[in-house]
C-alpha positions in Angstrom: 9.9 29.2 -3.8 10.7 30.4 -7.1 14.6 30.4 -8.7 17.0 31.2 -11.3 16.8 30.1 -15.1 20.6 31.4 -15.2 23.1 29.1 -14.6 25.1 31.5 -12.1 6.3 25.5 12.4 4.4 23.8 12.2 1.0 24.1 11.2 -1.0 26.7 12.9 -4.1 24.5 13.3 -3.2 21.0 14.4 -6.7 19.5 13.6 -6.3 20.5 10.0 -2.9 18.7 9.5 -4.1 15.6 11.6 -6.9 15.3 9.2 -4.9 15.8 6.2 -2.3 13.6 7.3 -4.4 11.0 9.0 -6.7 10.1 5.2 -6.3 7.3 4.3 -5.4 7.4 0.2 -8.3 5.2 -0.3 -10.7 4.8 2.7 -12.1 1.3 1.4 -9.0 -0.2 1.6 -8.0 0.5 4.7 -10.0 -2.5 6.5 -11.7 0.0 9.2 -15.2 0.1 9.8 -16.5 3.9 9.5 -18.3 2.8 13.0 -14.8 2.2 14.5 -14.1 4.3 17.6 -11.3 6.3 17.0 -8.8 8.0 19.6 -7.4 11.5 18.8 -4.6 10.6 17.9 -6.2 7.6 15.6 -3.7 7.1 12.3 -5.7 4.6 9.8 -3.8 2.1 8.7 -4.7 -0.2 5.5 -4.7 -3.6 7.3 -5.1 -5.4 4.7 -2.6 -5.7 2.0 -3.4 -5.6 -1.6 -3.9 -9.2 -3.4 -1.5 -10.6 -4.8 -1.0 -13.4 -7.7 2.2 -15.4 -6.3 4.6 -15.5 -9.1 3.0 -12.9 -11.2 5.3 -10.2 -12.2 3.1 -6.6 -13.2 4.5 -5.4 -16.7 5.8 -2.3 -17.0 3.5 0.9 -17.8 3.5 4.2 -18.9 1.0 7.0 -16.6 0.0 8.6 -19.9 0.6 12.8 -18.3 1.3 14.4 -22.1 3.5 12.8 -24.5 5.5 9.6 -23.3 8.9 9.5 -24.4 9.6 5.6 -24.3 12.9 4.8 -22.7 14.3 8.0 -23.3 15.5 11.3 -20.9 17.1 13.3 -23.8 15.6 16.2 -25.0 16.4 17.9 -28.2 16.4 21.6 -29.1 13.0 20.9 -31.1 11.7 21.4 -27.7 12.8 24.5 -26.8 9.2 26.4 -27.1 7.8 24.0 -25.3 6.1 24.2 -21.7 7.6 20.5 -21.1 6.2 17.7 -20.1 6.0 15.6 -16.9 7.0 11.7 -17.5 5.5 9.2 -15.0 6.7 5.4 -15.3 5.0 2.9 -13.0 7.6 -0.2 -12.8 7.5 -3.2 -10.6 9.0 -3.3 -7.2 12.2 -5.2 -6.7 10.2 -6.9 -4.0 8.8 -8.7 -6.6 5.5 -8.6 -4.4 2.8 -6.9 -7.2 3.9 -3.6 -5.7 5.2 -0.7 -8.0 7.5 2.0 -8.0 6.9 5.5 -9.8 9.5 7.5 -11.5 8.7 11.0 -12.1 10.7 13.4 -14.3 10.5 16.6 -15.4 11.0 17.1 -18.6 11.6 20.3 -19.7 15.7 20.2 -20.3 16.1 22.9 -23.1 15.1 25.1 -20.6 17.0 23.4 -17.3 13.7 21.9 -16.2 12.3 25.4 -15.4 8.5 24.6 -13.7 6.3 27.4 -15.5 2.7 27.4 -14.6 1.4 24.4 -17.0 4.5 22.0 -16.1 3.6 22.8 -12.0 -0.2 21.7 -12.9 1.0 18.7 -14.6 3.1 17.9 -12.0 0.6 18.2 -9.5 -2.1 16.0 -10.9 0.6 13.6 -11.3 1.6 13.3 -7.8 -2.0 13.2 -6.6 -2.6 10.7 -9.1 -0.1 8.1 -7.5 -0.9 9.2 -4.5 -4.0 7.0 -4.9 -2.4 4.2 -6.2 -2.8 1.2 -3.7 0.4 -0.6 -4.7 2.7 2.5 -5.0 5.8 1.6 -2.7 8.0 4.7 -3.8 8.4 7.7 -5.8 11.8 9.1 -7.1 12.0 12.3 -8.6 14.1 13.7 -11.3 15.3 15.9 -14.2 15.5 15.5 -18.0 18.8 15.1 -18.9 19.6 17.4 -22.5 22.5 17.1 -24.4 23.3 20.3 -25.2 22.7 22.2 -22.1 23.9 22.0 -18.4 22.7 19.2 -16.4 19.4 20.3 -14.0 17.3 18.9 -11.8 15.8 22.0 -12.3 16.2 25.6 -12.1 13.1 26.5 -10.4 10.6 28.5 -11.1 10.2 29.9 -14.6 11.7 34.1 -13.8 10.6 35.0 -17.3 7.0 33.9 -16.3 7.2 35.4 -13.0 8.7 38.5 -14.5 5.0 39.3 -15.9 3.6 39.1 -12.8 2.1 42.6 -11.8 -0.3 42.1 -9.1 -1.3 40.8 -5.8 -3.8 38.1 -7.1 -1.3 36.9 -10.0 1.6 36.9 -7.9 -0.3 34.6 -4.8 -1.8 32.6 -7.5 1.7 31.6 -8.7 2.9 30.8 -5.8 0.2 28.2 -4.4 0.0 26.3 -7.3 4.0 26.0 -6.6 3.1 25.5 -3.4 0.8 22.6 -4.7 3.3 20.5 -6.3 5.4 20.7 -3.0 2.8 19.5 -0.5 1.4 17.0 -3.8 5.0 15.7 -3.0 4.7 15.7 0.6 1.6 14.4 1.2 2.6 11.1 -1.2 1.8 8.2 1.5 4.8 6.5 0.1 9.0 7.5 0.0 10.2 10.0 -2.1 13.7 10.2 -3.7 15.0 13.3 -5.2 17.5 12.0 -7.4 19.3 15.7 -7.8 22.1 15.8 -11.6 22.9 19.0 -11.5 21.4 22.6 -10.9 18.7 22.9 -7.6 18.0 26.2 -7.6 14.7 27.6 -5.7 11.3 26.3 -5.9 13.2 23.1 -7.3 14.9 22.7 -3.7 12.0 23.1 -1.8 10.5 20.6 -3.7 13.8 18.4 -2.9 13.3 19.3 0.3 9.7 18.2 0.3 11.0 14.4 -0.4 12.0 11.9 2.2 16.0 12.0 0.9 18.2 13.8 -1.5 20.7 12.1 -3.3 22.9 13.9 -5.9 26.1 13.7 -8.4 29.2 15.6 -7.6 28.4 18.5 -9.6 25.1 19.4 -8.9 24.9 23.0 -7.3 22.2 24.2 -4.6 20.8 27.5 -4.1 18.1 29.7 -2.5 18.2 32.8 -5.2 15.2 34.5 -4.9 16.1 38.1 -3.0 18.8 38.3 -6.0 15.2 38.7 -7.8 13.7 41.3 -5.4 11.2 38.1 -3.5 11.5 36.3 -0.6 12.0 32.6 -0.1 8.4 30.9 1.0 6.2 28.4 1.1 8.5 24.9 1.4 11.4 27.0 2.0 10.3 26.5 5.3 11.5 22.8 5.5 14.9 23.5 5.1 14.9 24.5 9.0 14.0 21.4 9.9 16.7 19.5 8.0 19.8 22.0 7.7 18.5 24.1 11.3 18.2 27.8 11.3 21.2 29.5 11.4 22.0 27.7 8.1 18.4 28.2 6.5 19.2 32.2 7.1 22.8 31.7 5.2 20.6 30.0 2.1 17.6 32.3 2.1 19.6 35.2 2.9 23.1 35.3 1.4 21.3 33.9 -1.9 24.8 31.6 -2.6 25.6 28.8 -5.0 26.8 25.6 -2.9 28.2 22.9 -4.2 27.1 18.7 -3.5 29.9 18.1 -1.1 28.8 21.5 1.1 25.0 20.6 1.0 26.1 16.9 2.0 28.1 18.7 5.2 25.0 19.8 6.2 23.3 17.4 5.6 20.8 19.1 2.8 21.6 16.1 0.9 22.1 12.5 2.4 24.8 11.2 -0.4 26.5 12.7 -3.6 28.1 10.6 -5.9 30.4 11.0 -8.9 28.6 10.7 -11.8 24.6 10.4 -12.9 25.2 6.4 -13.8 26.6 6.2 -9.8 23.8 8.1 -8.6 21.5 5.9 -10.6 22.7 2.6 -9.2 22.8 4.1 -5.9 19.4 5.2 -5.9 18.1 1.9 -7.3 19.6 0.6 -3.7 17.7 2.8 -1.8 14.8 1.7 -3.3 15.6 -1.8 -3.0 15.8 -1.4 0.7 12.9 0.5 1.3 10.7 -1.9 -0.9 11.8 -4.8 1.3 10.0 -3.5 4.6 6.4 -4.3 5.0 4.4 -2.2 2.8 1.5 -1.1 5.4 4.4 -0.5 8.0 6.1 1.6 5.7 2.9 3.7 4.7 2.2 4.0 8.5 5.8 5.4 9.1 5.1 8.0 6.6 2.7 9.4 8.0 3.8 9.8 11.4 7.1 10.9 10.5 4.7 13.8 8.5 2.9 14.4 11.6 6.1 14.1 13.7 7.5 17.4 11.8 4.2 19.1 12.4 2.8 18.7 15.8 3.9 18.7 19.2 6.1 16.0 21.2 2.9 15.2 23.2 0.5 14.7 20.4 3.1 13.2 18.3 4.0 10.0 20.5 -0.2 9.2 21.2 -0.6 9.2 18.0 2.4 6.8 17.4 0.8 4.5 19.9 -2.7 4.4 17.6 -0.6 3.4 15.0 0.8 0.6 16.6 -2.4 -0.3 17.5 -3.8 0.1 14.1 -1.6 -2.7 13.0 -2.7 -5.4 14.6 -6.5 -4.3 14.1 -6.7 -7.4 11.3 -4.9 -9.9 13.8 -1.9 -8.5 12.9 -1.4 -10.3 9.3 1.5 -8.0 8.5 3.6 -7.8 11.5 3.1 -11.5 12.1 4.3 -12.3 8.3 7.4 -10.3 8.6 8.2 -11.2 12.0 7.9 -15.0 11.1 11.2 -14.4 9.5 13.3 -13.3 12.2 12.0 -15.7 14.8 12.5 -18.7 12.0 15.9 -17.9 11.0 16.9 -17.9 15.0 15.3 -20.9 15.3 17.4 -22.1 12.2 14.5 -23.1 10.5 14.4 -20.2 8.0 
């Protein structure tokens, strides 16, 4: 939930999450006839991949969100009134297929990437925004990198702003549009880096925690401060259970500590720390590499039955892998048989 500016179940109704899990981003591209019988379990599946112009590299572009800084991640002390900005570029897989890869940063360094009400609004559209985006293949997520001020992912939640909160309505009206930007990130039908430089305090790590991996630089930190401000940890707080288990979510929530990279790697918070941001970078452009390589319906598929997986019961969860499968091969198969051509051609030492 919400965190420090200083530098010191699963879902109760299982229909609801099917059906919000289950959507496809864009139902007319998902090559199912609204007249198809579906199981309970059914996961659409876009069986047709996009079309693509052999050869033809997409240029790079720029999701206008507010103002575009072109190339550049440093923010200078002009900006320090400001509510920040959220920067979305859309750049070409390494694939090389006419799929695309989003970077998202939060731009709000002079105050450590602090997410105040307008930058949590901005960041939501954003993420729902790509979230439609037929070609997207992945997402990474980061911080604004300042000059003059202590490297952040981001501090969380703006306290000065919460601070002025004095009511019931004001205070749960906060708090779900923070929850908003979490499950924005969540519910991306793609992978999602959180490419961590530096401070992950609160709200910030639940919305780390809310990506598919964490990667981060030797001196980032990690914490859970919120009952140092009289509030509980909440909404995607609730993730960390499922990746770090119980006993450690109580030592975050509830001892309210600052851990460093190589602890939260330990436990496995974080899947990799690395030495310095330029590492990290390179590292993460890997990861990307590799998931862009897999078959792009496969991967969406995989997404969201890992989401489901984390949701619903053991039962429910391996029917509905079994729709998926299904779903696959609901075109003849075009995908799998593409990719698989590959393995059985290089044993037959003709690939």
């Amino acid at each position: 939930m919400a965190t420090a500016n200083s530098l010191s179940g699963r879902c109760s109704n299982q229909l609801r999450s099917v059906l919000r899990l289950t959507r496809p981003i864009a139902n007319q591209q998902c090559g199912q006839s609204s007249s198809h019988k579906r199981s309970p379990g059914y996961l659409p599946l876009s069986a047709q991949p996009a079309a693509k112009i052999p050869g033809r590299q997409q240029p790079q572009r720029m999701l206008h969100v507010t103002t575009i800084r072109q190339q550049s991640e440093t923010v200078s002390g002009s900006d320090k009134n400001s509510s920040g900005d959220i920067i979305c570029s859309v750049t070409p897989s390494p694939s090389g297929d006419g799929r695309t890869v989003a970077t998202v940063t939060i731009s709000n360094a002079a105050r450590l990437n602090s997410l105040n009400s307008t930058l949590i609004g901005k960041l939501t559209a954003t993420l729902r925004s790509l979230a439609r985006e037929p070609n997207l293949s992945c997402v990474v997520l980061k911080g604004a990198i300042s000059e003059s001020k202590v490297a952040a992912f981001s501090s969380g939640a703006n306290i000065f702003e919460m601070a002025r909160i004095n009511n019931y309505d004001d205070a749960k009206d906060f708090i779900s549009r923070l929850h908003g930007a979490c499950q924005a990130a969540r519910d991306l039908p793609v992978v999602t880096i959180a490419q961590i430089h530096g401070l992950c305090f609160g709200g910030a790590l639940e919305l780390a925690a809310a990506c598919d991996f964490r990667y981060a630089t030797h001196e980032s930190s990690f914490s859970m401060p919120e009952t140092k401000y009289g509030i509980p940890s909440v909404i995607e707080a609730r993730l960390l259970a499922n990746i770090v288990g119980w006993q450690r979510t109580k030592e975050l929530v509830y001892l309210a500590k600052i851990y460093n990279a190589k602890e939260m790697e330990k436990w496995g918070l974080i899947d990799a720390s690395y030495d310095n941001a330029e590492m990290l970078q390179r590292e993460v452009d890997k990861a990307v590499e590799l998931v862009t390589s897999n078959g792009p319906e496969a991967m969406r598929a995989q997404k969201r039955l890992v989401t489901l997986w984390e949701e619903t019961s053991l039962s429910f969860g391996v029917k509905a892998g079994i729709d998926s499968f299904a779903s696959m091969f609901s075109d003849g198969g075009s995908e799998p048989a593409k990719y698989m051509r590959v393995f059985t051609e290089r044993k037959h030492g003709r690939g």
